[in-house]
N, C-alpha and C positions, 0 to 999 in steps of 0.2 A: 504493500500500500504506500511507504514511505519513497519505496523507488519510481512508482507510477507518480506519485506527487512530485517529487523531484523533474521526473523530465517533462511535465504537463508547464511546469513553472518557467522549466529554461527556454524551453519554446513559444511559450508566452513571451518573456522578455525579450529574445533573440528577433522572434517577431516585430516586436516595435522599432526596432532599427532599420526591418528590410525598408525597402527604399517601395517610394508606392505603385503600381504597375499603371504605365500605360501612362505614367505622366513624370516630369521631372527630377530628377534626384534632390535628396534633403541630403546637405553635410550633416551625418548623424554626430559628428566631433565638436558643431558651433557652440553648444552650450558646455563641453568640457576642456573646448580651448579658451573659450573667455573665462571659466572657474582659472585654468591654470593662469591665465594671463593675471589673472585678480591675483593670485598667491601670490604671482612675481612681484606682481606691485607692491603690495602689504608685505611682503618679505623685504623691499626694498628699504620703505620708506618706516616702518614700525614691525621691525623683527622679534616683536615678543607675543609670546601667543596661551592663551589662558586666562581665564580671571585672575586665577590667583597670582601669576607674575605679571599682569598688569595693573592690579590692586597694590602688589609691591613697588612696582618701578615707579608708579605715581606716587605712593606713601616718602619714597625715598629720593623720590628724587624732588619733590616737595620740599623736603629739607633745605638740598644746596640749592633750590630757585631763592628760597629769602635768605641763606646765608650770602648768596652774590647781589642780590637788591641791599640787604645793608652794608655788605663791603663796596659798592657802586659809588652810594650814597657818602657813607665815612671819609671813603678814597678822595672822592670832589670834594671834598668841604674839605679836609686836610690840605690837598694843594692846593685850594682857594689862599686859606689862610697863611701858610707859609709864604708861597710865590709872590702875593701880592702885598705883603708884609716885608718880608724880608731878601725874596730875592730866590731865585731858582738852586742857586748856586748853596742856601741853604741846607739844601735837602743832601747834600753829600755830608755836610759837617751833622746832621741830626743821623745820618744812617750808624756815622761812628760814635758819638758819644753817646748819643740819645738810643737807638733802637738794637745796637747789637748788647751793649748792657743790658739793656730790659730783656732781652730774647735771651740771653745765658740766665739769668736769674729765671724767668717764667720756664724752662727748660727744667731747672734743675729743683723748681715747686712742682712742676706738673709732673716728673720722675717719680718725687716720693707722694704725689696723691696717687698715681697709679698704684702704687702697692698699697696702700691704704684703703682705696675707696674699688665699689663694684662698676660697670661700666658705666648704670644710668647716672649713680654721683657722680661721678668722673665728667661726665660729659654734663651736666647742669652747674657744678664747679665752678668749671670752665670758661661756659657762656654765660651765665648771668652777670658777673661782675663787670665783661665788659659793656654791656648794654647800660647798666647803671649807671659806667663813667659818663658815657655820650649825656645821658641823665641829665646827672648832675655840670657837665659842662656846659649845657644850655642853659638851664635853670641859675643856676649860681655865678659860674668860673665867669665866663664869658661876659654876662650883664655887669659883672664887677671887677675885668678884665682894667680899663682905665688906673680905677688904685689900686690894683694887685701890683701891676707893671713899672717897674723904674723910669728912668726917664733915660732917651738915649746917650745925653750928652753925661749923665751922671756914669754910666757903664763904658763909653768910653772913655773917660779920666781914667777910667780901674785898668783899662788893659793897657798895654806896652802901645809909645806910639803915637796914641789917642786915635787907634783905630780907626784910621780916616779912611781905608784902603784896601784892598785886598782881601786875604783869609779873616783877619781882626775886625774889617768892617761888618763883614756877614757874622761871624761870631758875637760883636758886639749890637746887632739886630735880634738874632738870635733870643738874647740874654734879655735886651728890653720885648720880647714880645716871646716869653718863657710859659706861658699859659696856652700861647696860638702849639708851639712846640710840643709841648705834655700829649696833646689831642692829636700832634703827628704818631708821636710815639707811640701812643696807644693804639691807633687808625693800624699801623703798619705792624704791631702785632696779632692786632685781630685778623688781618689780611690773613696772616701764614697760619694761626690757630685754627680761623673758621673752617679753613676747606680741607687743610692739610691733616689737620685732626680733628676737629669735629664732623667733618663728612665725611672723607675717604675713609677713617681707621673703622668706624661704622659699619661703612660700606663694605666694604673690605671684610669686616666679619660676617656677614649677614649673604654675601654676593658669590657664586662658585667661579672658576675661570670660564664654564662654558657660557654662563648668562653676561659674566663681563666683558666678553667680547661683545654681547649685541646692547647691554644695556650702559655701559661708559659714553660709549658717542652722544647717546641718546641723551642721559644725563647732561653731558657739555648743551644739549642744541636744545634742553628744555631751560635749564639756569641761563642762557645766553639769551631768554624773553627780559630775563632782570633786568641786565642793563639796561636796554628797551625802553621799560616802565621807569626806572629810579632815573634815567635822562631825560626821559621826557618829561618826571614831573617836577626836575629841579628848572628845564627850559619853560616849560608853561605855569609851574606857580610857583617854586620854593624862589629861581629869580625875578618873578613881579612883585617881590613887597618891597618894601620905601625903602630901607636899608637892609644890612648885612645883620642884625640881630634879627631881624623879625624871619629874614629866610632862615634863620637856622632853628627856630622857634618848629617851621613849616617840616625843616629836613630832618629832625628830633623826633617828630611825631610818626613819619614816616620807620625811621629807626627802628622806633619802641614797636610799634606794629609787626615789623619783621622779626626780631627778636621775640616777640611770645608766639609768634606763629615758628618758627624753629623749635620750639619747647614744646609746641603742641604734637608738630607731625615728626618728633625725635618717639613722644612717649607712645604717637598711635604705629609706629614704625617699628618700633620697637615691639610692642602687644603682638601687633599681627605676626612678623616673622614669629616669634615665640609658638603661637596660637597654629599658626600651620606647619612650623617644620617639625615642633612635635607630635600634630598628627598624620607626619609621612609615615608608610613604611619602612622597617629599619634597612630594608636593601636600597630604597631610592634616599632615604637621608643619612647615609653612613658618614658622611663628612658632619654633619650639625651633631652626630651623636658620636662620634673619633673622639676617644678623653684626651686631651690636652695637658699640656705639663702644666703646672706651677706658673705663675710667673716670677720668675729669681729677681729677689730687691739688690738693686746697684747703683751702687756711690756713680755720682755725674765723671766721675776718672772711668770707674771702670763701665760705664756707655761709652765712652770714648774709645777704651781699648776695645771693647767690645766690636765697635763699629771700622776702626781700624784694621782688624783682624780679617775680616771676611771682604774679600775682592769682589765680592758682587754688589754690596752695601756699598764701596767704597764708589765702584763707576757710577751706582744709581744720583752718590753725591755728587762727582762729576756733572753728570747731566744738570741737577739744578743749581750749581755752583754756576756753570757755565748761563744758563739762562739770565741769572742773579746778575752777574756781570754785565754781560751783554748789553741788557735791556736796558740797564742804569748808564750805560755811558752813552748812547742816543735819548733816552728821555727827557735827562736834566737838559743838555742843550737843546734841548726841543721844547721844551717847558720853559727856557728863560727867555727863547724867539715866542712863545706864545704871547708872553707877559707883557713883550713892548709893543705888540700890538693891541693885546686886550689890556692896558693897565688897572683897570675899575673892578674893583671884586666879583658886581654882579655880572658885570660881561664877561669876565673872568669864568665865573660860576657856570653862566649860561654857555661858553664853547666848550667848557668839557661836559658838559652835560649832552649835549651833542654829539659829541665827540663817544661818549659812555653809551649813547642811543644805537653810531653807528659800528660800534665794536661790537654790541650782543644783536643785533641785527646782521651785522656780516657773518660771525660767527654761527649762528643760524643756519645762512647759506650755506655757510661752507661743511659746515657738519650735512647737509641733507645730501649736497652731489659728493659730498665724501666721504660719508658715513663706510663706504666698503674698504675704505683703503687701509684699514689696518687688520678687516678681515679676510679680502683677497691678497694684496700686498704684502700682507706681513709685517709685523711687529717693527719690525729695522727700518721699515720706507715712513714710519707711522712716524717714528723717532727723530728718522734723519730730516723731516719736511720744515721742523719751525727752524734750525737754524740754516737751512737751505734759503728758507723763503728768506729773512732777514740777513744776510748777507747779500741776497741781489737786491733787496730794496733800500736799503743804507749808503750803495752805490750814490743814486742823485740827489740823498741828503747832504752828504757830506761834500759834493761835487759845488751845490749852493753854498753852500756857508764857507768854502776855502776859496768861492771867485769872488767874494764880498757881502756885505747889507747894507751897501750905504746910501740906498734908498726906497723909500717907503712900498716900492711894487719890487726888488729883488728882497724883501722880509717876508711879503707876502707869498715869494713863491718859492720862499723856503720852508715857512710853515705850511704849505700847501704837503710838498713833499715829506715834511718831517711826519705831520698827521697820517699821512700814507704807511708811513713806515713804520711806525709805533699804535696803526690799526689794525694791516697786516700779522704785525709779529706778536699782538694781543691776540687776535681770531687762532693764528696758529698754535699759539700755546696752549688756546682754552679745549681748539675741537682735537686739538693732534699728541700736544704735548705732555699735556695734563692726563688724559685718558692712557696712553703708554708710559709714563713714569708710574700711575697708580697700578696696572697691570702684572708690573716688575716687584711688585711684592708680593701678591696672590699666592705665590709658588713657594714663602717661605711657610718658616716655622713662625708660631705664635709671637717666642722671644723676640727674632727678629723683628718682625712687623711691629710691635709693639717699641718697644727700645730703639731699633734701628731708624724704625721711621721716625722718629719720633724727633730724635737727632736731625737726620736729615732736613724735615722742613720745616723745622722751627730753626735751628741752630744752624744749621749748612746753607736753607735759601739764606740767612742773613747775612752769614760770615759773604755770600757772594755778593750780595747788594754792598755789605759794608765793605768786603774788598775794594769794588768797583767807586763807592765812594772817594776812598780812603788814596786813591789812585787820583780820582777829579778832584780830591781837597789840594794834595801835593801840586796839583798841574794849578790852581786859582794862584796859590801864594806866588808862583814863578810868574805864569802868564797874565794874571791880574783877573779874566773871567775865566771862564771855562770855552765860550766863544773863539778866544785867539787860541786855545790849547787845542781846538781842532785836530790838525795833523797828526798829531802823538795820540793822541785818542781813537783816531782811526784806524792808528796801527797798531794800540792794545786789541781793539774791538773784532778784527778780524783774527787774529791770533788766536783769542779767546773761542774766536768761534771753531777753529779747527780743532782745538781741541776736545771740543765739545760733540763732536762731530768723529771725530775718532774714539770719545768714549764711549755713544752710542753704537758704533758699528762691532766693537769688542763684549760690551753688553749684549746686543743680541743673540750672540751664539750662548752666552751662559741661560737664558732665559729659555731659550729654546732647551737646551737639557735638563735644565730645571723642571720647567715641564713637563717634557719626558719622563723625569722619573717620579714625578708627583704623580701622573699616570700610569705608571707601572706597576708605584706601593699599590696604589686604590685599588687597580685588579688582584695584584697579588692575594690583597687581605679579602677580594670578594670572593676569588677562587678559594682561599683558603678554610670559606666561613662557606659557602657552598661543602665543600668535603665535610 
């Protein structure tokens, strides 16, 4: 009976595909090539597929959108305030004194909370306190900024000189406007904090390597709507108020809003993975239920040795050493040509906000027709593109600024080119470079990723910003700005990049083995638990 039904069924079916007698043929394939064609597409453009890892990727990826709307936000207001206070040329003497201090000490608090606290403390820690400063420097710092602040000519009596000049006159700007500074310093921790450890290390636990290949891109091209929003709302309202206190009044509020929404979708991100990887089975969730070591408590020396020791730790630092540099020796001179043309805070305000609109906007683009290149491509083409791209677009910045500015349309079409070049090598970083640095530690151990990374981009992106600093403070005291030091700069910048560029091409093959055999335990131990 079951055999009669069987073949009564198949010739039912088979039936509806002959083609009809006596009249036209139907492609019986047009409705199973347009299903495939649709797969192609939706594999293209949104490669994650199921509720539940579509409930995740938006859970989590929710996170870093308002972690980059208030690093957007912080980031313009910090160089508002610096640049047009004190001078572009600032921001190299604040990466040395002011930010690589703060970054060694918050490194070596956030060490011993990690042994202390479970991961939700850890990560509420964290973030809250810095959303408070922004707080309280709106509300207090700032409106009382005036009598906090010395007076310039009293700070420069104090220094050698009378700092009329040079590295002592920006140092002695600096000192009278030590309040605008505090709120760099802080700005430019939160930057390496937010993403570097509060998303990725996250991420990073909660993400396997096969979803991170399709869900990293995705994450870059969903937080790259931030900018978008936080540019566009400092261009159309935080800069229409009457002055520079009442916009920040505007961009505070903004702040605080991203900051408790980080808090909300850290603990609903959180619940869920919990909630579903514990009820996978234990053969599709053998990585969430893998016991893990310990994590071993280590004095800040021995993270140090720690991270010394291992040659794959050590390239990953390379890599963002290199970026750290890089980016800081075209930005400050690109940020002090901004300055003379924008001099007024709020116009000031208003072009980088702009400027932040068309960064997560291009970056966007450039994630959607590139989303496959670090999964057809390969890990190494992924790596090698931000300091590829940034090294041919540097070319005719620095081309403008070594045949002159000494007039009002060759300024212009050097910030023309300099915003080209420092929008570019921001797009590549967020959809290309950021995605394969995080990558590169999937494949380790817990200690690692934990300690290793931990160093790396808190302490390492710094030491490179503050290298590259520390390189443009030297060149001010000689050449008087950073402008005439041009030439020598151009030919750190490009150095820098080869090498940076050579330590991603040596990284790849470790990555790739790595890999490998992070694939080969996982069968081992499933064959093993199979027997």
């Amino acid at each position: 009976m079951s055999k009669l039904y069987i073949m009564a069924k198949t010739k039912s079916v088979s039936s509806s595909f002959d083609p009809p007698r006596g009249g036209s043929t139907v492609a019986p394939t047009t409705p199973l090539a347009t299903g495939g064609a649709l797969r192609k597409v939706r594999q293209a453009v949104f490669p994650i597929y199921g509720n539940q890892e579509v409930t995740k990727f938006l859970l989590i990826g929710s996170i870093k959108f308002f972690i980059i709307l208030a690093l957007t936000l912080t980031r313009d207001t910090k160089d508002t305030l610096i640049v047009t206070q004190c001078g572009a040329e600032a921001i190299a003497f604040l990466k040395i004194y002011g930010v690589l201090p703060a970054a060694t000490a918050f490194i070596a608090l956030y060490s011993k909370m990690s042994n202390a606290m479970g991961k939700k403390m850890l990560f509420y820690s964290t973030c809250i306190p810095f959303f408070t400063f922004f707080g309280l420097f709106d509300v207090f710092i700032y409106p009382n900024a005036e009598r906090l602040h010395p007076s310039l000519e009293a700070v420069q009596a104090i220094l050698p000189g009378g700092a009329a000049s040079g590295g002592m006159a920006v140092l002695a700007k600096i000192a009278t406007h030590w309040t605008s500074a505090l709120f760099y310093v802080m700005a430019e921790i939160y930057s390496s904090v937010s993403v570097g450890l509060l998303f990725w290390q996250f991420a990073n636990d909660v993400v396997n390597v096969d979803q991170a290949k399709r869900f990293y891109p995705l994450f870059a091209q969903m937080s790259g709507l931030a900018p978008v929003l936080a540019g566009q709302y400092v261009v159309r309202f935080a800069s229409k108020a009457v002055n520079f206190e009442a916009s920040m009044h505007r961009l505070t509020a903004a702040v605080t809003f991203a900051g408790i929404m980080i808090c909300i979708f850290y603990q609903l991100s959180s619940s869920y993975v919990e909630r579903t990887e514990s009820a996978k089975p234990a053969a599709d969730n053998e990585q969430s239920i893998k016991p893990k070591k310990k994590k071993p408590k280590m004095s800040m020396v021995e993270s140090g040795k720690f991270l010394a020791s291992s040659q794959y730790l050590r390239l990953i630092a390379m890599l963002v050493l290199g970026y750290g540099l890089s980016i800081n020796f075209t930005e400050i001179m690109w940020k002090s040509l901004v300055k003379k043309q924008y001099p007024d805070p709020l116009d000031y305000q208003r072009f980088m906000g702009n400027f932040s609109s068309a960064v997560g906007l291009s970056t966007c683009i450039v994630i959607f027709f590139g989303v496959h290149v670090i999964r057809l491509l390969g890990w190494k083409v992924g790596a090698l593109a931000t300091p590829g791209i940034m090294a041919i677009l540097a070319l005719p910045f620095f081309a403008c600024i070594l045949l002159g500015l000494d007039s009002p349309a060759r300024l212009e079409i050097a910030v023309i080119f300099g915003t080209i070049q420092s929008l570019l090598s921001k797009t590549s970083k967020y959809a290309l470079f950021d995605p394969t640095t995080q990558m590169a530690y999937i494949p380790l151990d817990d200690e690692s990723k934990v300690k290793g990374k931990a160093a790396i981009d808190v302490l390492g992106s710094r030491i490179g910003k503050s290298g590259g600093s520390l390189i443009q403070q030297g060149l001010v005291f000689v050449f008087g700005n950073i402008i005439n030091a041009a030439p020598v700069v151009g030919v750190v910048y490009y150095s820098v990049l080869v090498a940076w560029m050579s330590a991603a091409g040596r990284l790849s093959g470790l990555f790739q083995a790595q890999t490998e055999m992070d694939k080969a335990d996982k069968m081992e131990a499933k064959t093993n638990k199979e027997k």
